[in-house]
C-alpha positions in Angstrom: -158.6 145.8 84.3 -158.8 149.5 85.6 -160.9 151.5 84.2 -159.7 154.9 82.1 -161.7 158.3 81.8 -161.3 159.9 79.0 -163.0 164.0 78.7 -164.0 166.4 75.8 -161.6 168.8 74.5 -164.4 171.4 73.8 -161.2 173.5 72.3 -161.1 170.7 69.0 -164.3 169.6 69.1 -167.6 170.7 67.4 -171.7 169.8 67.1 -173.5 170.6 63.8 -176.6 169.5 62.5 -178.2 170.2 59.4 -182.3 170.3 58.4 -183.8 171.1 55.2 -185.4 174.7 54.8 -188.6 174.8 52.2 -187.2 171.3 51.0 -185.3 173.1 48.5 -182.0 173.8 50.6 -180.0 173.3 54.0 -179.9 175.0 56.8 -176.8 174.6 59.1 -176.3 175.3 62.9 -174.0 174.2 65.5 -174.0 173.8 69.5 -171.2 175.8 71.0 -171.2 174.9 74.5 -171.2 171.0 75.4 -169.5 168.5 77.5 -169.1 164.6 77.6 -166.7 161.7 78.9 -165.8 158.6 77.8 -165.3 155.6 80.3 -163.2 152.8 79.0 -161.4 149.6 80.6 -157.9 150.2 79.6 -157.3 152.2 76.7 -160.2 150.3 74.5 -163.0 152.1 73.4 -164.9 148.6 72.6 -167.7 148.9 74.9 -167.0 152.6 76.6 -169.8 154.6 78.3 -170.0 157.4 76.5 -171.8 160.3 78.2 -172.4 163.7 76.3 -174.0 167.1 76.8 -175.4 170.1 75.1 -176.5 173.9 76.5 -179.7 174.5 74.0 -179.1 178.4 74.9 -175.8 177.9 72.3 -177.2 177.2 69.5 -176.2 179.1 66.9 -177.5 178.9 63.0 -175.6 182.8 61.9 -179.2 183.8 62.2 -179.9 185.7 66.1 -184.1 185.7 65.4 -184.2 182.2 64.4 -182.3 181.0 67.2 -184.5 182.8 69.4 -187.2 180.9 67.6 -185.5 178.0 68.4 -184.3 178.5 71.9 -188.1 179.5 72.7 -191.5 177.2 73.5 -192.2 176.2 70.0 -188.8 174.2 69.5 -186.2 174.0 72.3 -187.7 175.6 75.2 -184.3 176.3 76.7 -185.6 178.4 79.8 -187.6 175.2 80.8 -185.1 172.4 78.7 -181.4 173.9 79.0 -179.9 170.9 78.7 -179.7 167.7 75.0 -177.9 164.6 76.5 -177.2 161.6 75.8 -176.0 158.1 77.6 -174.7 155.5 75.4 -176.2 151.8 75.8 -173.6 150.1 73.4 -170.2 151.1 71.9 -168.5 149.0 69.3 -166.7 151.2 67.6 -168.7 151.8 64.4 -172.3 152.4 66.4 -173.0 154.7 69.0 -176.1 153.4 70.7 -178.0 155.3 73.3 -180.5 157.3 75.1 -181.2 160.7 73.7 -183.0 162.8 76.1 -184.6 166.3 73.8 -186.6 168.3 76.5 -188.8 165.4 78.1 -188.4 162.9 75.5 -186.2 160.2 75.5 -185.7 158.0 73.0 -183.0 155.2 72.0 -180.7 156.1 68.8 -177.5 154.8 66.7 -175.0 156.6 65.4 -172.0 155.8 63.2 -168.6 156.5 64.7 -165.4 156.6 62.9 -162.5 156.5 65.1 -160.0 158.7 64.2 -156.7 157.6 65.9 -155.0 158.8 69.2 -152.1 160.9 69.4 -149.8 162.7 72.0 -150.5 166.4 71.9 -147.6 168.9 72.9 -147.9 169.0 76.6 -147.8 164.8 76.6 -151.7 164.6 76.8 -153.1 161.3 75.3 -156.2 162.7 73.0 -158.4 160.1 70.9 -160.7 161.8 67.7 -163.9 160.6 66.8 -166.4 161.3 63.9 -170.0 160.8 65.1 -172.7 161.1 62.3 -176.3 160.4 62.3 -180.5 161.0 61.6 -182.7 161.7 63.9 -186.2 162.8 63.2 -187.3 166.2 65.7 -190.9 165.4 65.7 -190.0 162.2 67.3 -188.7 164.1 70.4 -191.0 166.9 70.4 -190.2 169.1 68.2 -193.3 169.5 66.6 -193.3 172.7 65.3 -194.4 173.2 61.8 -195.1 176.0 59.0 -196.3 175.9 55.8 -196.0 178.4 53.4 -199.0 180.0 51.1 -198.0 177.8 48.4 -198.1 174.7 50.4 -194.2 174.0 50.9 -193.2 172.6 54.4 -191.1 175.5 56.4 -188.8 172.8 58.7 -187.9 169.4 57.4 -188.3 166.1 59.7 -185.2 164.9 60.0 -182.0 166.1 61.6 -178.3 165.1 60.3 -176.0 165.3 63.1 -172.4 165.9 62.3 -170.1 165.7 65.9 -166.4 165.9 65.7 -165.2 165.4 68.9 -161.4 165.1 70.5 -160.9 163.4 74.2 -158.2 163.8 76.4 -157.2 160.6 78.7 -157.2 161.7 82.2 -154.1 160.6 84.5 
């Protein structure tokens, strides 16, 4: 069977994650620039390679200083890390599993993934919709930065939700 590539619509997709902030609330941030294929036999996503990509110098969490904290040594370190990828292992259609590579860490994960459906858009283009979601926990992958307030509460939560809509276009 021939194989199909499918590629990311960075125009309807997005990356967001979500960490807790004093314990008592949420902090929300997105990636803006990424890029990823999908490599399927036919048009079956059972069993696809997924490959995806991130540019740590786009985060953005409607704060400028804290993602300069975040961009810099003590998290990111996007003038030495620029790049978050990942390279799935296993695709079945409800679990993402892969290799997920934060600065020189890499470390296996699963996600859930809710297909959404494929459509035709306007201009005849095949896309296929996917909702990725997941937990990850930063220290695991070096982000070990931590602060602690007079009064004792922790500054940056553990773990990371991650919230990935993403849209794919079939190539010809």
């Amino acid at each position: 069977m021939a194989t199909t590539k499918w590629v990311l619509d960075p125009m309807h997709s997005e990356v967001h994650f979500k960490v807790k902030h004093l314990v008592i609330s949420t902090v929300t941030g997105s990636f803006k620039t990424f890029e990823g294929t999908v490599t399927t036999e036919g048009d079956s996503f059972e069993n696809a390679q997924v490959e995806f990509s991130l540019d740590v110098d786009s985060i953005d969490t409607n704060q400028g200083m804290r993602d300069d904290h975040l961009k810099g040594a003590e998290f990111f370190d996007a003038a030495t890390y620029p790049k978050i990828s990942f390279k799935s292992t296993s695709f079945t259609g409800e679990k993402l599993t892969g290799d997920l590579t934060i600065k020189d860490v890499t470390k296996p994960i699963t996600l859930e993934a809710e297909f959404g459906g494929s459509a035709t858009d306007f201009y005849g283009n095949l896309k296929a919709g996917f909702e990725v979601s997941g937990k990850i926990n930063r220290k695991e992958f070096g982000l070990t930065w931590d602060g602690v307030t007079e009064a004792g509460a922790i500054v940056v939560g553990e773990d990371v939700k991650l919230i990935i809509n993403v849209q794919f276009a079939k190539q010809a």
